[in-house]
N, C-alpha and C positions, 0 to 999 in steps of 0.2 A: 530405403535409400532413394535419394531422388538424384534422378537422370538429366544433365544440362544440353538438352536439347534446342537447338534456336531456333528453328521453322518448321512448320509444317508443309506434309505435300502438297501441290500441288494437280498431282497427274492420279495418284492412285492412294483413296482413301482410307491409308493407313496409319492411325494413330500413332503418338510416342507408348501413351497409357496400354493401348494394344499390345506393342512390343514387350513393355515393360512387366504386364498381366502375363505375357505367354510366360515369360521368363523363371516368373516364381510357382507355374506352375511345373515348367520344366525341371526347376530345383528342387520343389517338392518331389518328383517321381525319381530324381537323381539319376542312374543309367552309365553306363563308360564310355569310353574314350572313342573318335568316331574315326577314319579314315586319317585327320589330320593327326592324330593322338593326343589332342587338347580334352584334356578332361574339364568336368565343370568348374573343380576348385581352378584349376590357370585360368579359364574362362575367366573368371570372378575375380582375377588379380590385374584388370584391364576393363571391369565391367560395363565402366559408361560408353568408353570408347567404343568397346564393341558389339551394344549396343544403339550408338550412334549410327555405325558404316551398318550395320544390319538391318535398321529401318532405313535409313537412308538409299539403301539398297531396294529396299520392298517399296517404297514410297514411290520409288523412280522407275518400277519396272525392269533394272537393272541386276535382280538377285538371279544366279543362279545357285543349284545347290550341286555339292559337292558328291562323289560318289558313296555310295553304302557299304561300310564296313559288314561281313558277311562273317559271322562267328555261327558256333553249331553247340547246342546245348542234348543233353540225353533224353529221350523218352521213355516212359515207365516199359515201354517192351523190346528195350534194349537198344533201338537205333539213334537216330539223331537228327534234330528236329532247325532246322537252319533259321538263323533270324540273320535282322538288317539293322544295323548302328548307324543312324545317322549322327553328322557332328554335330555338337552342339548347339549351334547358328544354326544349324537345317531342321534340327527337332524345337528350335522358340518358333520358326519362322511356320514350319507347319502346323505348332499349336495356334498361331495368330491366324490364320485360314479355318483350322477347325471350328474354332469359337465362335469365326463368323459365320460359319456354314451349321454349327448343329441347331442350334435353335431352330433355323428355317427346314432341314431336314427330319429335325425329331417330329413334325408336325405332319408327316408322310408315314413313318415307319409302322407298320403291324405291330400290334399290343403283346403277340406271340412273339416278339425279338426281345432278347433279354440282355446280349452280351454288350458290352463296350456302350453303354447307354444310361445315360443319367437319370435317377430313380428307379435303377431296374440292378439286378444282381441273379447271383448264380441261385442263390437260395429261393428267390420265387422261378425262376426256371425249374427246379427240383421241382419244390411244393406244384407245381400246373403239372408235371408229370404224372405228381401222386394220383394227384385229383383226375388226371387224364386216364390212367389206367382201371381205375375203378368203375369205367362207364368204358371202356375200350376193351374191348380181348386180345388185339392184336395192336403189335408193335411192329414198324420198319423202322430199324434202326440204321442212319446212313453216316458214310463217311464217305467227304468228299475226296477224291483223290488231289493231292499238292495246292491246294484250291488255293493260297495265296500267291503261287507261285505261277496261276494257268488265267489268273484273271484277267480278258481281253479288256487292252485297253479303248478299243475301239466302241466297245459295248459300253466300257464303263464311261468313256465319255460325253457317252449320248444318255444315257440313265443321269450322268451331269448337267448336260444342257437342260432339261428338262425343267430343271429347280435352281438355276446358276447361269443367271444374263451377261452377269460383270467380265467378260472378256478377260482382266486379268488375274482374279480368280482362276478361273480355264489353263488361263497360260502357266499359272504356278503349279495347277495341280497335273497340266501333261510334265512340266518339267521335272516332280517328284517321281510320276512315271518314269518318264526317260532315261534316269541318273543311273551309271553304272552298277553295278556292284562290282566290288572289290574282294577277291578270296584271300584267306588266311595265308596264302604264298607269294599275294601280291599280284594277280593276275586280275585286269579285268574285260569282268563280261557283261557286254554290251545287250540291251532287254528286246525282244524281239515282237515287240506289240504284244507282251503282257505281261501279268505279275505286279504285285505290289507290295513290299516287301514286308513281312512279319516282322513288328518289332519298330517298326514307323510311328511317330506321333498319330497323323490322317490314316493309316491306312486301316485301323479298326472302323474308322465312320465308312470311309471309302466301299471297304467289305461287307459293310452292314447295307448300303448305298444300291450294290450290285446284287445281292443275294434280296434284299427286298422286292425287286424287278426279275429276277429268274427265279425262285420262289416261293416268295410270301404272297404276293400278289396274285402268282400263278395258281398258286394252291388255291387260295381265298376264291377266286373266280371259278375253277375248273371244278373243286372238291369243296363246296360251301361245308356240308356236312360231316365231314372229317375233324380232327383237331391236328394240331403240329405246336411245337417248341422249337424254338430255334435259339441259340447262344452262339453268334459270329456261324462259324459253320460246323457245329457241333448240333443235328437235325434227330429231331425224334417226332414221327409221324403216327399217328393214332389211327386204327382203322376199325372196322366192328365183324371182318370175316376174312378168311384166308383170303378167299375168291375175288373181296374188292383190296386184302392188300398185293396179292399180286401184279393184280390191273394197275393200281397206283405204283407202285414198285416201276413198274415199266413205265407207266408214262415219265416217272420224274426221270428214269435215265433218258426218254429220246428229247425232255427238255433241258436237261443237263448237255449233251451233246449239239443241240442247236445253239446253244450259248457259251460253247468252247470247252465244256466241262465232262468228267463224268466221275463215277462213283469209284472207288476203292472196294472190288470184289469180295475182297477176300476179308474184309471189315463191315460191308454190309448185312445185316439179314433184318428175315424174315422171327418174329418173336411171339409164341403164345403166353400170353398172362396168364398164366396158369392159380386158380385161387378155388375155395370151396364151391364156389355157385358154376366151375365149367368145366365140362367134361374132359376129358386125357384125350391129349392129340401129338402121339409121340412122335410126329413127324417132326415136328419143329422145338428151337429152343426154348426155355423157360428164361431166360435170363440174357442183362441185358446193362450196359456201364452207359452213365451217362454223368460227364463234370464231377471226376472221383467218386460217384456213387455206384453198388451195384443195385440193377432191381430182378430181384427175383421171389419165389414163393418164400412164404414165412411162417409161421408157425406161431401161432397169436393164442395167447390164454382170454377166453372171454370175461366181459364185464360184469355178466349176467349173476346175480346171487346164485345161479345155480352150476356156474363156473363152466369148468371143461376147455376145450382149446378147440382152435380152428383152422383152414390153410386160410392166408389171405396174400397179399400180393405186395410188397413193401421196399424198402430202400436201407443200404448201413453204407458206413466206406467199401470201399471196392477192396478186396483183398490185395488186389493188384498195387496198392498205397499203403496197405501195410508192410507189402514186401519188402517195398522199396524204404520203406525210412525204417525198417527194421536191419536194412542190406545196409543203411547208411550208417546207423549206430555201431553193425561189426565193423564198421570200415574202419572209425573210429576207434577202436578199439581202445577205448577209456576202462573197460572194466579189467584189463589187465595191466594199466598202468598205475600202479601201488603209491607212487609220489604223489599221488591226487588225492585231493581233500575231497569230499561229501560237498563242501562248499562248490568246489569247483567242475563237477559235474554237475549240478542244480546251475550254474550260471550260464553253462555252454547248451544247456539244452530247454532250457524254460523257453525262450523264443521261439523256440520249435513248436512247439509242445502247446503256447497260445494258440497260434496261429490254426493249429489243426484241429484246436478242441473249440475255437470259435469260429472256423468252417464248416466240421463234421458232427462238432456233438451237437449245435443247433436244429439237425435234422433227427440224427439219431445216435446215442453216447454206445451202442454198443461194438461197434468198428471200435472206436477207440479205449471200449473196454480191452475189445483184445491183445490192443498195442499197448495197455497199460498192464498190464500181465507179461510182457516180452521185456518190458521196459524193468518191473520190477525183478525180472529174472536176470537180466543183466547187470543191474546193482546189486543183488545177492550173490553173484560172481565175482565184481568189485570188494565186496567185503570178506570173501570167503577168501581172496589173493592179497588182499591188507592185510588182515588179521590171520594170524597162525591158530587163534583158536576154536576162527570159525571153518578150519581146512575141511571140506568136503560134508559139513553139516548146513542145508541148504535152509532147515529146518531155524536152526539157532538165525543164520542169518535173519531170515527175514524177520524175527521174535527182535532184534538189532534196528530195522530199519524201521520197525513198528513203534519202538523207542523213541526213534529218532524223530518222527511225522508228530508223536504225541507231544515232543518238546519242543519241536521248532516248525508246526502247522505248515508255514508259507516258504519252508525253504524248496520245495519244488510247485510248479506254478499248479501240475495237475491234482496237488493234495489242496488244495487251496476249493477245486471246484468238485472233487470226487472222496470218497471216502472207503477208495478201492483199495487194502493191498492184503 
């Protein structure tokens, strides 16, 4: 679509093509309704326009943004996990800053940050871990406490200044600070020099920004000889003895605390790798979740022609993600609603079912063997409430669904890559 724009700025060097780039990328990630309740299709029913008033807006120094819609989503250990809706004019305008700003940022960031970073994903954050444990004995696993929520803006400013001349740059991104949020009752609350709200266009670089300056850099300098993973603030620090993870342990809290921050107690510990080659130290735990995975000991058949097995120290899905999409399936409760086709449970759950077998089984398919054995038990409950003939023969069912996979291969996505049932 082309945009009939008629001049450019003058005061502040922001392109139409700028604009127009954030847009489709904001369209690609799609997202809901922000504070105004303009979602992006109405956006789209006015689109030149409003992208006209919105560079014209930025061009002039004249944008400000709107407050942050404030919605609350579940966490896998039952509470709830706040994010920030900007509207949709607020989420182009801060992609059109990030764009400008990652390149010259990514050119700073430690090679140990993995998260919200272009050419970097969750999957080589795992694989460093694997590889990180296998030379590490000892784990500090951290969790920062509300850390998007505690980020001084004061600090993060100056971690900005650093790499960021352009004055109104500066200005947009205190003003992304500053913007209210707005509660689910309509209430808003004003930001009190800090926080930067999860769920923001900028506020993944921003976070990656601030935590590179308290510590990746901290680390790298103070503990050259250590390793660390970092994914936004999801931290797993390597260390080679209790004695120096404790020491480390405490220094990051009294540098967490100089910089506004500190740990989530009751989510941090202390972790031994526990594998063949190291001795039992029942003090501590053996396990340890890190971006849906768990790691703990494993139980390995050797390669050697002369076989046998071994303890080794390894990664599958976290049980804690099979619970939950196993709790989401009874929620569902398709397998006792008999008006449904076989078609139409394969259609409602294949997209599921990608997305976890091309997150999880890349590392390791045995997490999702399990959830594929729950899965299967739940369609042989569907068939056994269909069918009068297969009433309380669990047996015959699935000798049914076996049928079924042999004549129609691709009608669920995970028979397509497994040859489980």
């Amino acid at each position: 679509m082309t945009l009939l724009f008629e001049t450019e700025s003058k005061t502040v060097p922001i392109t139409r093509n700028m604009v127009q780039e954030a847009y489709q990328k904001v369209k690609s990630n799609q997202g809901s309704a922000g504070v105004d309740k303009e979602s992006l299709s109405m956006y789209e029913q006015d689109l030149s326009r409003n992208l006209y008033k919105l560079w014209n807006r930025l061009a002039s120094g004249s944008y400000f943004p709107q407050a942050v819609k404030e919605v609350e989503i579940p966490k896998t250990n039952g509470g709830k996990r706040k994010l920030g809706i900007p509207t949709v004019s607020d989420r182009i305008a801060q992609q059109v800053i990030k764009t400008y700003l990652e390149p010259r940022l990514e050119e700073i960031f430690h090679e140990n940050s993995y998260g919200y970073r272009p050419m970097k994903n969750a999957h080589q954050a795992i694989n460093q871990v694997q590889s990180n444990v296998r030379n590490y004995s000892w784990v500090i696993d951290m969790d920062i406490k509300s850390y998007f929520d505690e980020v001084s803006h004061e600090l993060l400013m100056k971690a900005i200044a650093k790499h960021v001349g352009e004055k109104w740059v500066k200005m947009y991104i205190l003003r992304w600070l500053e913007s209210p949020i707005q509660t689910k009752d309509g209430q808003m609350i004003a930001k009190q020099g800090k926080g930067t709200p999860q769920g923001g266009v900028i506020s993944p670089l921003l976070a990656n920004l601030f935590l590179h300056y308290v510590l990746d850099k901290w680390l790298e300098q103070q503990y050259p000889h250590i390793a660390f993973v970092r994914y936004a603030d999801d931290i797993i620090v390597h260390c080679q003895s209790e004695t120096e993870s404790k020491a480390v342990l405490e220094a990051i809290q009294e540098r967490l605390r100089a910089c506004h921050l500190q740990l989530n107690e009751a989510k941090t510990q202390i972790v031994y790798c526990k594998d063949y080659r190291r001795a039992e130290n029942g003090d501590y735990g053996n396990k340890f979740d890190f971006l849906g995975f768990s790691f703990q000991p494993k139980v390995y058949r050797s390669k050697r022609k002369e076989g046998g097995v071994f303890l080794g120290y390894g990664c599958e899905m976290s049980g804690k993600v099979i619970k939950k999409v196993a709790e989401d399936w009874r929620k569902r409760n398709w397998d006792k609603q008999s008006s449904l086709s076989i078609q139409d449970i394969a259609i409602g759950i294949n997209a599921q079912m990608r997305g976890l077998i091309n997150y999880f089984g890349t590392i390791n398919s045995k997490g999702i063997h399990k959830l594929v054995r729950r899965l299967h038990f739940r369609l042989a409950k569907w068939v056994m409430n269909k069918y009068k003939r297969f009433r309380g023969k669990y047996g015959q069912a699935f000798d049914w669904l076996r049928e079924i996979k042999s004549s129609y291969p691709n009608m669920f996505y995970h028979w397509t890559v497994y040859n489980w049932i």
